[in-house]
C-alpha positions as CSV (number, residue, x, y, z in Angstrom):
1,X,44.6,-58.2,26.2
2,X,44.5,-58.3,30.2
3,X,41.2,-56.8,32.0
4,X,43.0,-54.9,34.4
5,X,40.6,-54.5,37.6
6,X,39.4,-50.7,38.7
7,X,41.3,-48.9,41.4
8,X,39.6,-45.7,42.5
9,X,42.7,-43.0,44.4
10,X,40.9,-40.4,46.2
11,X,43.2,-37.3,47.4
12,X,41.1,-34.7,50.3
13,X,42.1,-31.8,51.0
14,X,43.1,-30.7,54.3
15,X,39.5,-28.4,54.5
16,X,37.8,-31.6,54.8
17,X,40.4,-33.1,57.1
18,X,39.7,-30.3,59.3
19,X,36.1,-30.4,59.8
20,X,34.3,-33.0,61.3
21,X,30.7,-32.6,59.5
22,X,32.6,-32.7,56.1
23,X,34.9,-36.1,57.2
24,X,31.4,-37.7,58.0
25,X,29.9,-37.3,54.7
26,X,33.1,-38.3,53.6
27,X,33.1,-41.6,55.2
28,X,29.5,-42.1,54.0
29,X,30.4,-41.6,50.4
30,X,33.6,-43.2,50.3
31,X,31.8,-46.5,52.3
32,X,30.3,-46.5,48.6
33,X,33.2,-47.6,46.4
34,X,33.7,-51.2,45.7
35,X,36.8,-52.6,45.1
36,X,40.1,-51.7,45.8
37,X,40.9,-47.9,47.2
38,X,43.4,-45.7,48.5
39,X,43.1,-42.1,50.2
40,X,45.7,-39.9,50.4
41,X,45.2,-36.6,52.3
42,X,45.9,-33.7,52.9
43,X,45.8,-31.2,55.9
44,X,47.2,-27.8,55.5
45,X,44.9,-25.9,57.8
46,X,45.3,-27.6,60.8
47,X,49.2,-27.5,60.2
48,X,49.2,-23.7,59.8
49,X,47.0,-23.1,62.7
50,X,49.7,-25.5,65.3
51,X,52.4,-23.5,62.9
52,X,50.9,-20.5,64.5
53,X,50.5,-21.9,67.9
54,X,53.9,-22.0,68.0
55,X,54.8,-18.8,67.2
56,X,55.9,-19.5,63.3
57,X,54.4,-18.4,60.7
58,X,53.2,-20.5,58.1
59,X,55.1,-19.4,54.3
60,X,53.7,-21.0,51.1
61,X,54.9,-19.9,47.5
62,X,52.1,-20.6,44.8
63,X,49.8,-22.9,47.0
64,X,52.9,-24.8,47.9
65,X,54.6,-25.1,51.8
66,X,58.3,-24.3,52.4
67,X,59.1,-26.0,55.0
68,X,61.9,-25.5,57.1
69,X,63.3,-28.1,60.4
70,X,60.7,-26.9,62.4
71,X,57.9,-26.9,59.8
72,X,58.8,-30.6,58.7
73,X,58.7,-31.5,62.7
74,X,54.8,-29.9,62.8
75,X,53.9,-31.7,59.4
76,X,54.5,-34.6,60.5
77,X,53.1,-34.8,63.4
78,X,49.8,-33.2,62.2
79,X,49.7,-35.0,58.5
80,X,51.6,-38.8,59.5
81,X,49.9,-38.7,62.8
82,X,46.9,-36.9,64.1
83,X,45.1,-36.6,61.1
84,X,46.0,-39.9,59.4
85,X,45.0,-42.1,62.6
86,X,42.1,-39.8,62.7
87,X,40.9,-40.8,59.3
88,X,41.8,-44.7,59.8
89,X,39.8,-45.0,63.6
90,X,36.2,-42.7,61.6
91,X,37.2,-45.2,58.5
92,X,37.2,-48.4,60.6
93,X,33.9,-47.3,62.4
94,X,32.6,-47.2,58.6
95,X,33.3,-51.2,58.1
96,X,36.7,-50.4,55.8
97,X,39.7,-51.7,56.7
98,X,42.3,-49.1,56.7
99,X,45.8,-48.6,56.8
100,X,47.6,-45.6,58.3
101,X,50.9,-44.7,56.2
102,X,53.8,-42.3,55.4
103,X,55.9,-42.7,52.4
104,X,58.6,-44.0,55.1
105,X,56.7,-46.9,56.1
106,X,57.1,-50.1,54.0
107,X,59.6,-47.8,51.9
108,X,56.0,-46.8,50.1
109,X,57.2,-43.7,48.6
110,X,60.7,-42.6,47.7
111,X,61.7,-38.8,47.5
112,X,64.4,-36.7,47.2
113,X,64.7,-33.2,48.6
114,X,63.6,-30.5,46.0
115,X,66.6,-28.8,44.4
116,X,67.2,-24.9,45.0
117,X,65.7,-22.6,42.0
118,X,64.4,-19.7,42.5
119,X,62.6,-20.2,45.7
120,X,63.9,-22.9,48.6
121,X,61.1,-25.1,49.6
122,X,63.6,-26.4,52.5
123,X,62.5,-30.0,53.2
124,X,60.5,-30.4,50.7
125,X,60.3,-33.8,48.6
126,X,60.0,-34.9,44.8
127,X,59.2,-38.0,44.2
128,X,61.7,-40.7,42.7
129,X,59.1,-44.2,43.2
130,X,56.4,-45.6,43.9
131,X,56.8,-49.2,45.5
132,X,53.9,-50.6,43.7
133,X,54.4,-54.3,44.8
134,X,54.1,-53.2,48.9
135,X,50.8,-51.3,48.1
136,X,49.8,-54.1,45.5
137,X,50.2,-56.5,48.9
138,X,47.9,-54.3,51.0
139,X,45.4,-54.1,48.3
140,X,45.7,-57.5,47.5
141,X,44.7,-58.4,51.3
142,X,41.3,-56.2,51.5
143,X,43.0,-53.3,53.2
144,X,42.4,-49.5,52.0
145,X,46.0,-48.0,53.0
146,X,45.3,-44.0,54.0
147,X,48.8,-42.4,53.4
148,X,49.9,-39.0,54.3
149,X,51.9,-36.5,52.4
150,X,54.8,-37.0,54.3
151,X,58.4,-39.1,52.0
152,X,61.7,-39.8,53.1
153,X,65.1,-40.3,51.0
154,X,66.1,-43.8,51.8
155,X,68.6,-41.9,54.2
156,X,66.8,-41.3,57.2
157,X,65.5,-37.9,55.9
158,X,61.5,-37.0,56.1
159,X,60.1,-34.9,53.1
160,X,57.0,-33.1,53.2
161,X,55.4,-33.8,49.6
162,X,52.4,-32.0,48.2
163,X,49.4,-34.5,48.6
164,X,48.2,-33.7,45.5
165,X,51.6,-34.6,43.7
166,X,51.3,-37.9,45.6
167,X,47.9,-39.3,44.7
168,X,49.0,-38.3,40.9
169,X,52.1,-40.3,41.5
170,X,50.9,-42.9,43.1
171,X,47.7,-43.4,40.4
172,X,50.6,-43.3,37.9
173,X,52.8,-46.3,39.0
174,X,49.2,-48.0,40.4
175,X,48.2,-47.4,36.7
176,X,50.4,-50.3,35.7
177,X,48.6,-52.9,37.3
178,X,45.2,-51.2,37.7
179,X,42.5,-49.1,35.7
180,X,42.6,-46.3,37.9
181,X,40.3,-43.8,38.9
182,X,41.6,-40.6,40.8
183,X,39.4,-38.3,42.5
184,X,40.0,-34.9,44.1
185,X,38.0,-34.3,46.5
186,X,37.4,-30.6,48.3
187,X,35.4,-28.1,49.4
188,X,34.3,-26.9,45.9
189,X,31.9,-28.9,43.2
190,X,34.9,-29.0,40.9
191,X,36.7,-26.0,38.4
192,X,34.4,-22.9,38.5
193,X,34.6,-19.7,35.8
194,X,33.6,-17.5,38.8
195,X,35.3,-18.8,41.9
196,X,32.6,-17.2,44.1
197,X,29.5,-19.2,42.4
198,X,29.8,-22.6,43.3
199,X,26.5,-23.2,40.2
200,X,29.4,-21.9,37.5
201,X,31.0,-25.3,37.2
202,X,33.0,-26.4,34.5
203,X,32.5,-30.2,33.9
204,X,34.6,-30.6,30.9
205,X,38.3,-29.4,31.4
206,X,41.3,-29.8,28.3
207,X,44.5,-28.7,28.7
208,X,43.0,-25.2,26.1
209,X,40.8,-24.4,28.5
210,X,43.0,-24.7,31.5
211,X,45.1,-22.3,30.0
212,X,43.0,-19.9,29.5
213,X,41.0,-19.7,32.1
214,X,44.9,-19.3,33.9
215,X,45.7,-16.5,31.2
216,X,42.2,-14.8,32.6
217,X,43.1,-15.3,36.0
218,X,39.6,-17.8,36.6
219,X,42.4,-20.9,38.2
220,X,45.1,-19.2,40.6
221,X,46.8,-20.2,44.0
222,X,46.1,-24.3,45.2
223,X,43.7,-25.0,42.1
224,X,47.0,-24.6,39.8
225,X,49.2,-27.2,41.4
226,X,46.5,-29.5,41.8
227,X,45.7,-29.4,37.8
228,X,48.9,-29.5,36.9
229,X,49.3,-32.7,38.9
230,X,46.3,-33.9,37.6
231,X,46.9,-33.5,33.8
232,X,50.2,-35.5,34.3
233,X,47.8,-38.1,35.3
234,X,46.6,-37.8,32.3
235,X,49.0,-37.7,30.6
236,X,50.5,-40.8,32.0
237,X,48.6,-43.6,32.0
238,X,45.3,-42.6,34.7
239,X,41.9,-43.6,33.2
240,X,40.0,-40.9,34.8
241,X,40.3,-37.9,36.9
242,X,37.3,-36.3,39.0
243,X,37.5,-32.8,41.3
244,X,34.4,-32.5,43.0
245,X,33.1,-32.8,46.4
246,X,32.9,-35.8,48.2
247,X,29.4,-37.3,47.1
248,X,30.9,-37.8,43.5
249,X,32.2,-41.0,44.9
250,X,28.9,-42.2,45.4
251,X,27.1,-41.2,42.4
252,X,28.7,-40.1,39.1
253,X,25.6,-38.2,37.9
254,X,26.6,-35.3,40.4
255,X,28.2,-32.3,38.6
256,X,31.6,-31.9,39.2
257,X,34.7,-31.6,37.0
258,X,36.1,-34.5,34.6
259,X,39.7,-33.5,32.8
260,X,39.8,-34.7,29.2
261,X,42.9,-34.8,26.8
């Protein structure tokens, strides 16, 4: 049997994108992890808020953006550039050596536009693959790539993706060459029963107990999609998964949230 070496994936959310006290204790903790790591982010507030700017105003459907031409146009430039390059430069300054990506670049992550159901999510994308060999290379060669939640088709089209579907994709395909660890990592010390007392964490989660804490209306809006995401990771092939804050990457004895099957 192979020892497959750890790879830890951490996904942020976009409310520690936004603020610059939380990305420094960010850097600090993630500066802990050896070996190889990606980040993929996340950045909804500052989107919303150059949405608004504007004039548009931001729509989301159970956590999730629809994004129309314009809204894929402010996406990008927020998630793919200001706030990816923003991470790489305040990652660089920390001694790791980071690379800035889309799902476009090096044909990383291929999507397809989400098919219309009941709601139309516009330009939003599902992804097909994971081109584990280019993000094998990068590892491979010492860098840490940072991507952004933006895809594209293979046709020229961009696709915003939700970053939290990404990192579970990308653990996923990683998971074949890797033992990966996936971490999300937010504002909150991981699943609470009482959403307003941050001491009421749960640090065991099964699929049971996300249900009915669901049924009881405990998990609702962002923290479904996110779970969801991160059971499949589970499900297929991921080691671990973590939600916590952002010292859990620095020391494991910190209470957060660990999903079990």
């Amino acid at each position: 049997m192979i020892n497959k070496q750890q790879l830890t994936i951490v996904k942020i959310g976009g409310d520690i994108v936004d603020y610059d006290e939380l990305l420094t204790s960010f850097y600090t903790h993630f500066k802990a992890i050896s070996g190889p790591a990606i980040i993929i982010h996340g950045g909804g507030n500052k989107a919303s808020t150059l949405q608004e700017q504007l004039g548009y105003i931001p729509v989301k459907v159970d956590g999730r953006r629809v994004t129309d031409e314009t809204t894929l146009e402010v996406v990008t430039m927020v998630y793919a550039g200001l706030l990816n390059k923003k991470l790489v430069a305040g990652l660089q300054a920390k001694g790791k050596n980071t690379i800035g990506l889309s799902g476009a670049d090096g044909d990383a992550v291929r999507a397809h536009k989400r098919e219309v159901t009941t709601v139309d999510y516009g330009f939003v994308g599902d992804i097909n693959r994971v081109n584990v060999s280019f993000i094998n290379d990068l590892l491979s060669d010492g860098k840490v790539p940072v991507f952004s939640a933006i895809t594209h088709d293979g046709n020229g089209q961009l696709l915003n993706t939700n970053a939290d579907t990404l990192a579970a994709k990308i653990a996923v395909a990683m998971s074949s060459l890797y033992n990966v660890q996936l971490f999300y990592c937010f504002t909150k010390p991981g699943v609470l029963e009482d959403v307003n007392n941050n001491e009421s964490i749960v640090t065991r989660i099964d699929k049971g107990l996300y249900k009915e804490m669901k049924t009881a209306g405990q998990i609702f809006e962002g923290m479904i999609p996110k779970l969801d995401t991160a059971f499949e990771a589970l499900d297929q092939g991921v080691m671990r998964v973590h939600l916590g804050e952002v010292d859990v990457l620095s020391d494991n004895t910190i209470k957060h949230t660990t999903l079990c099957l």
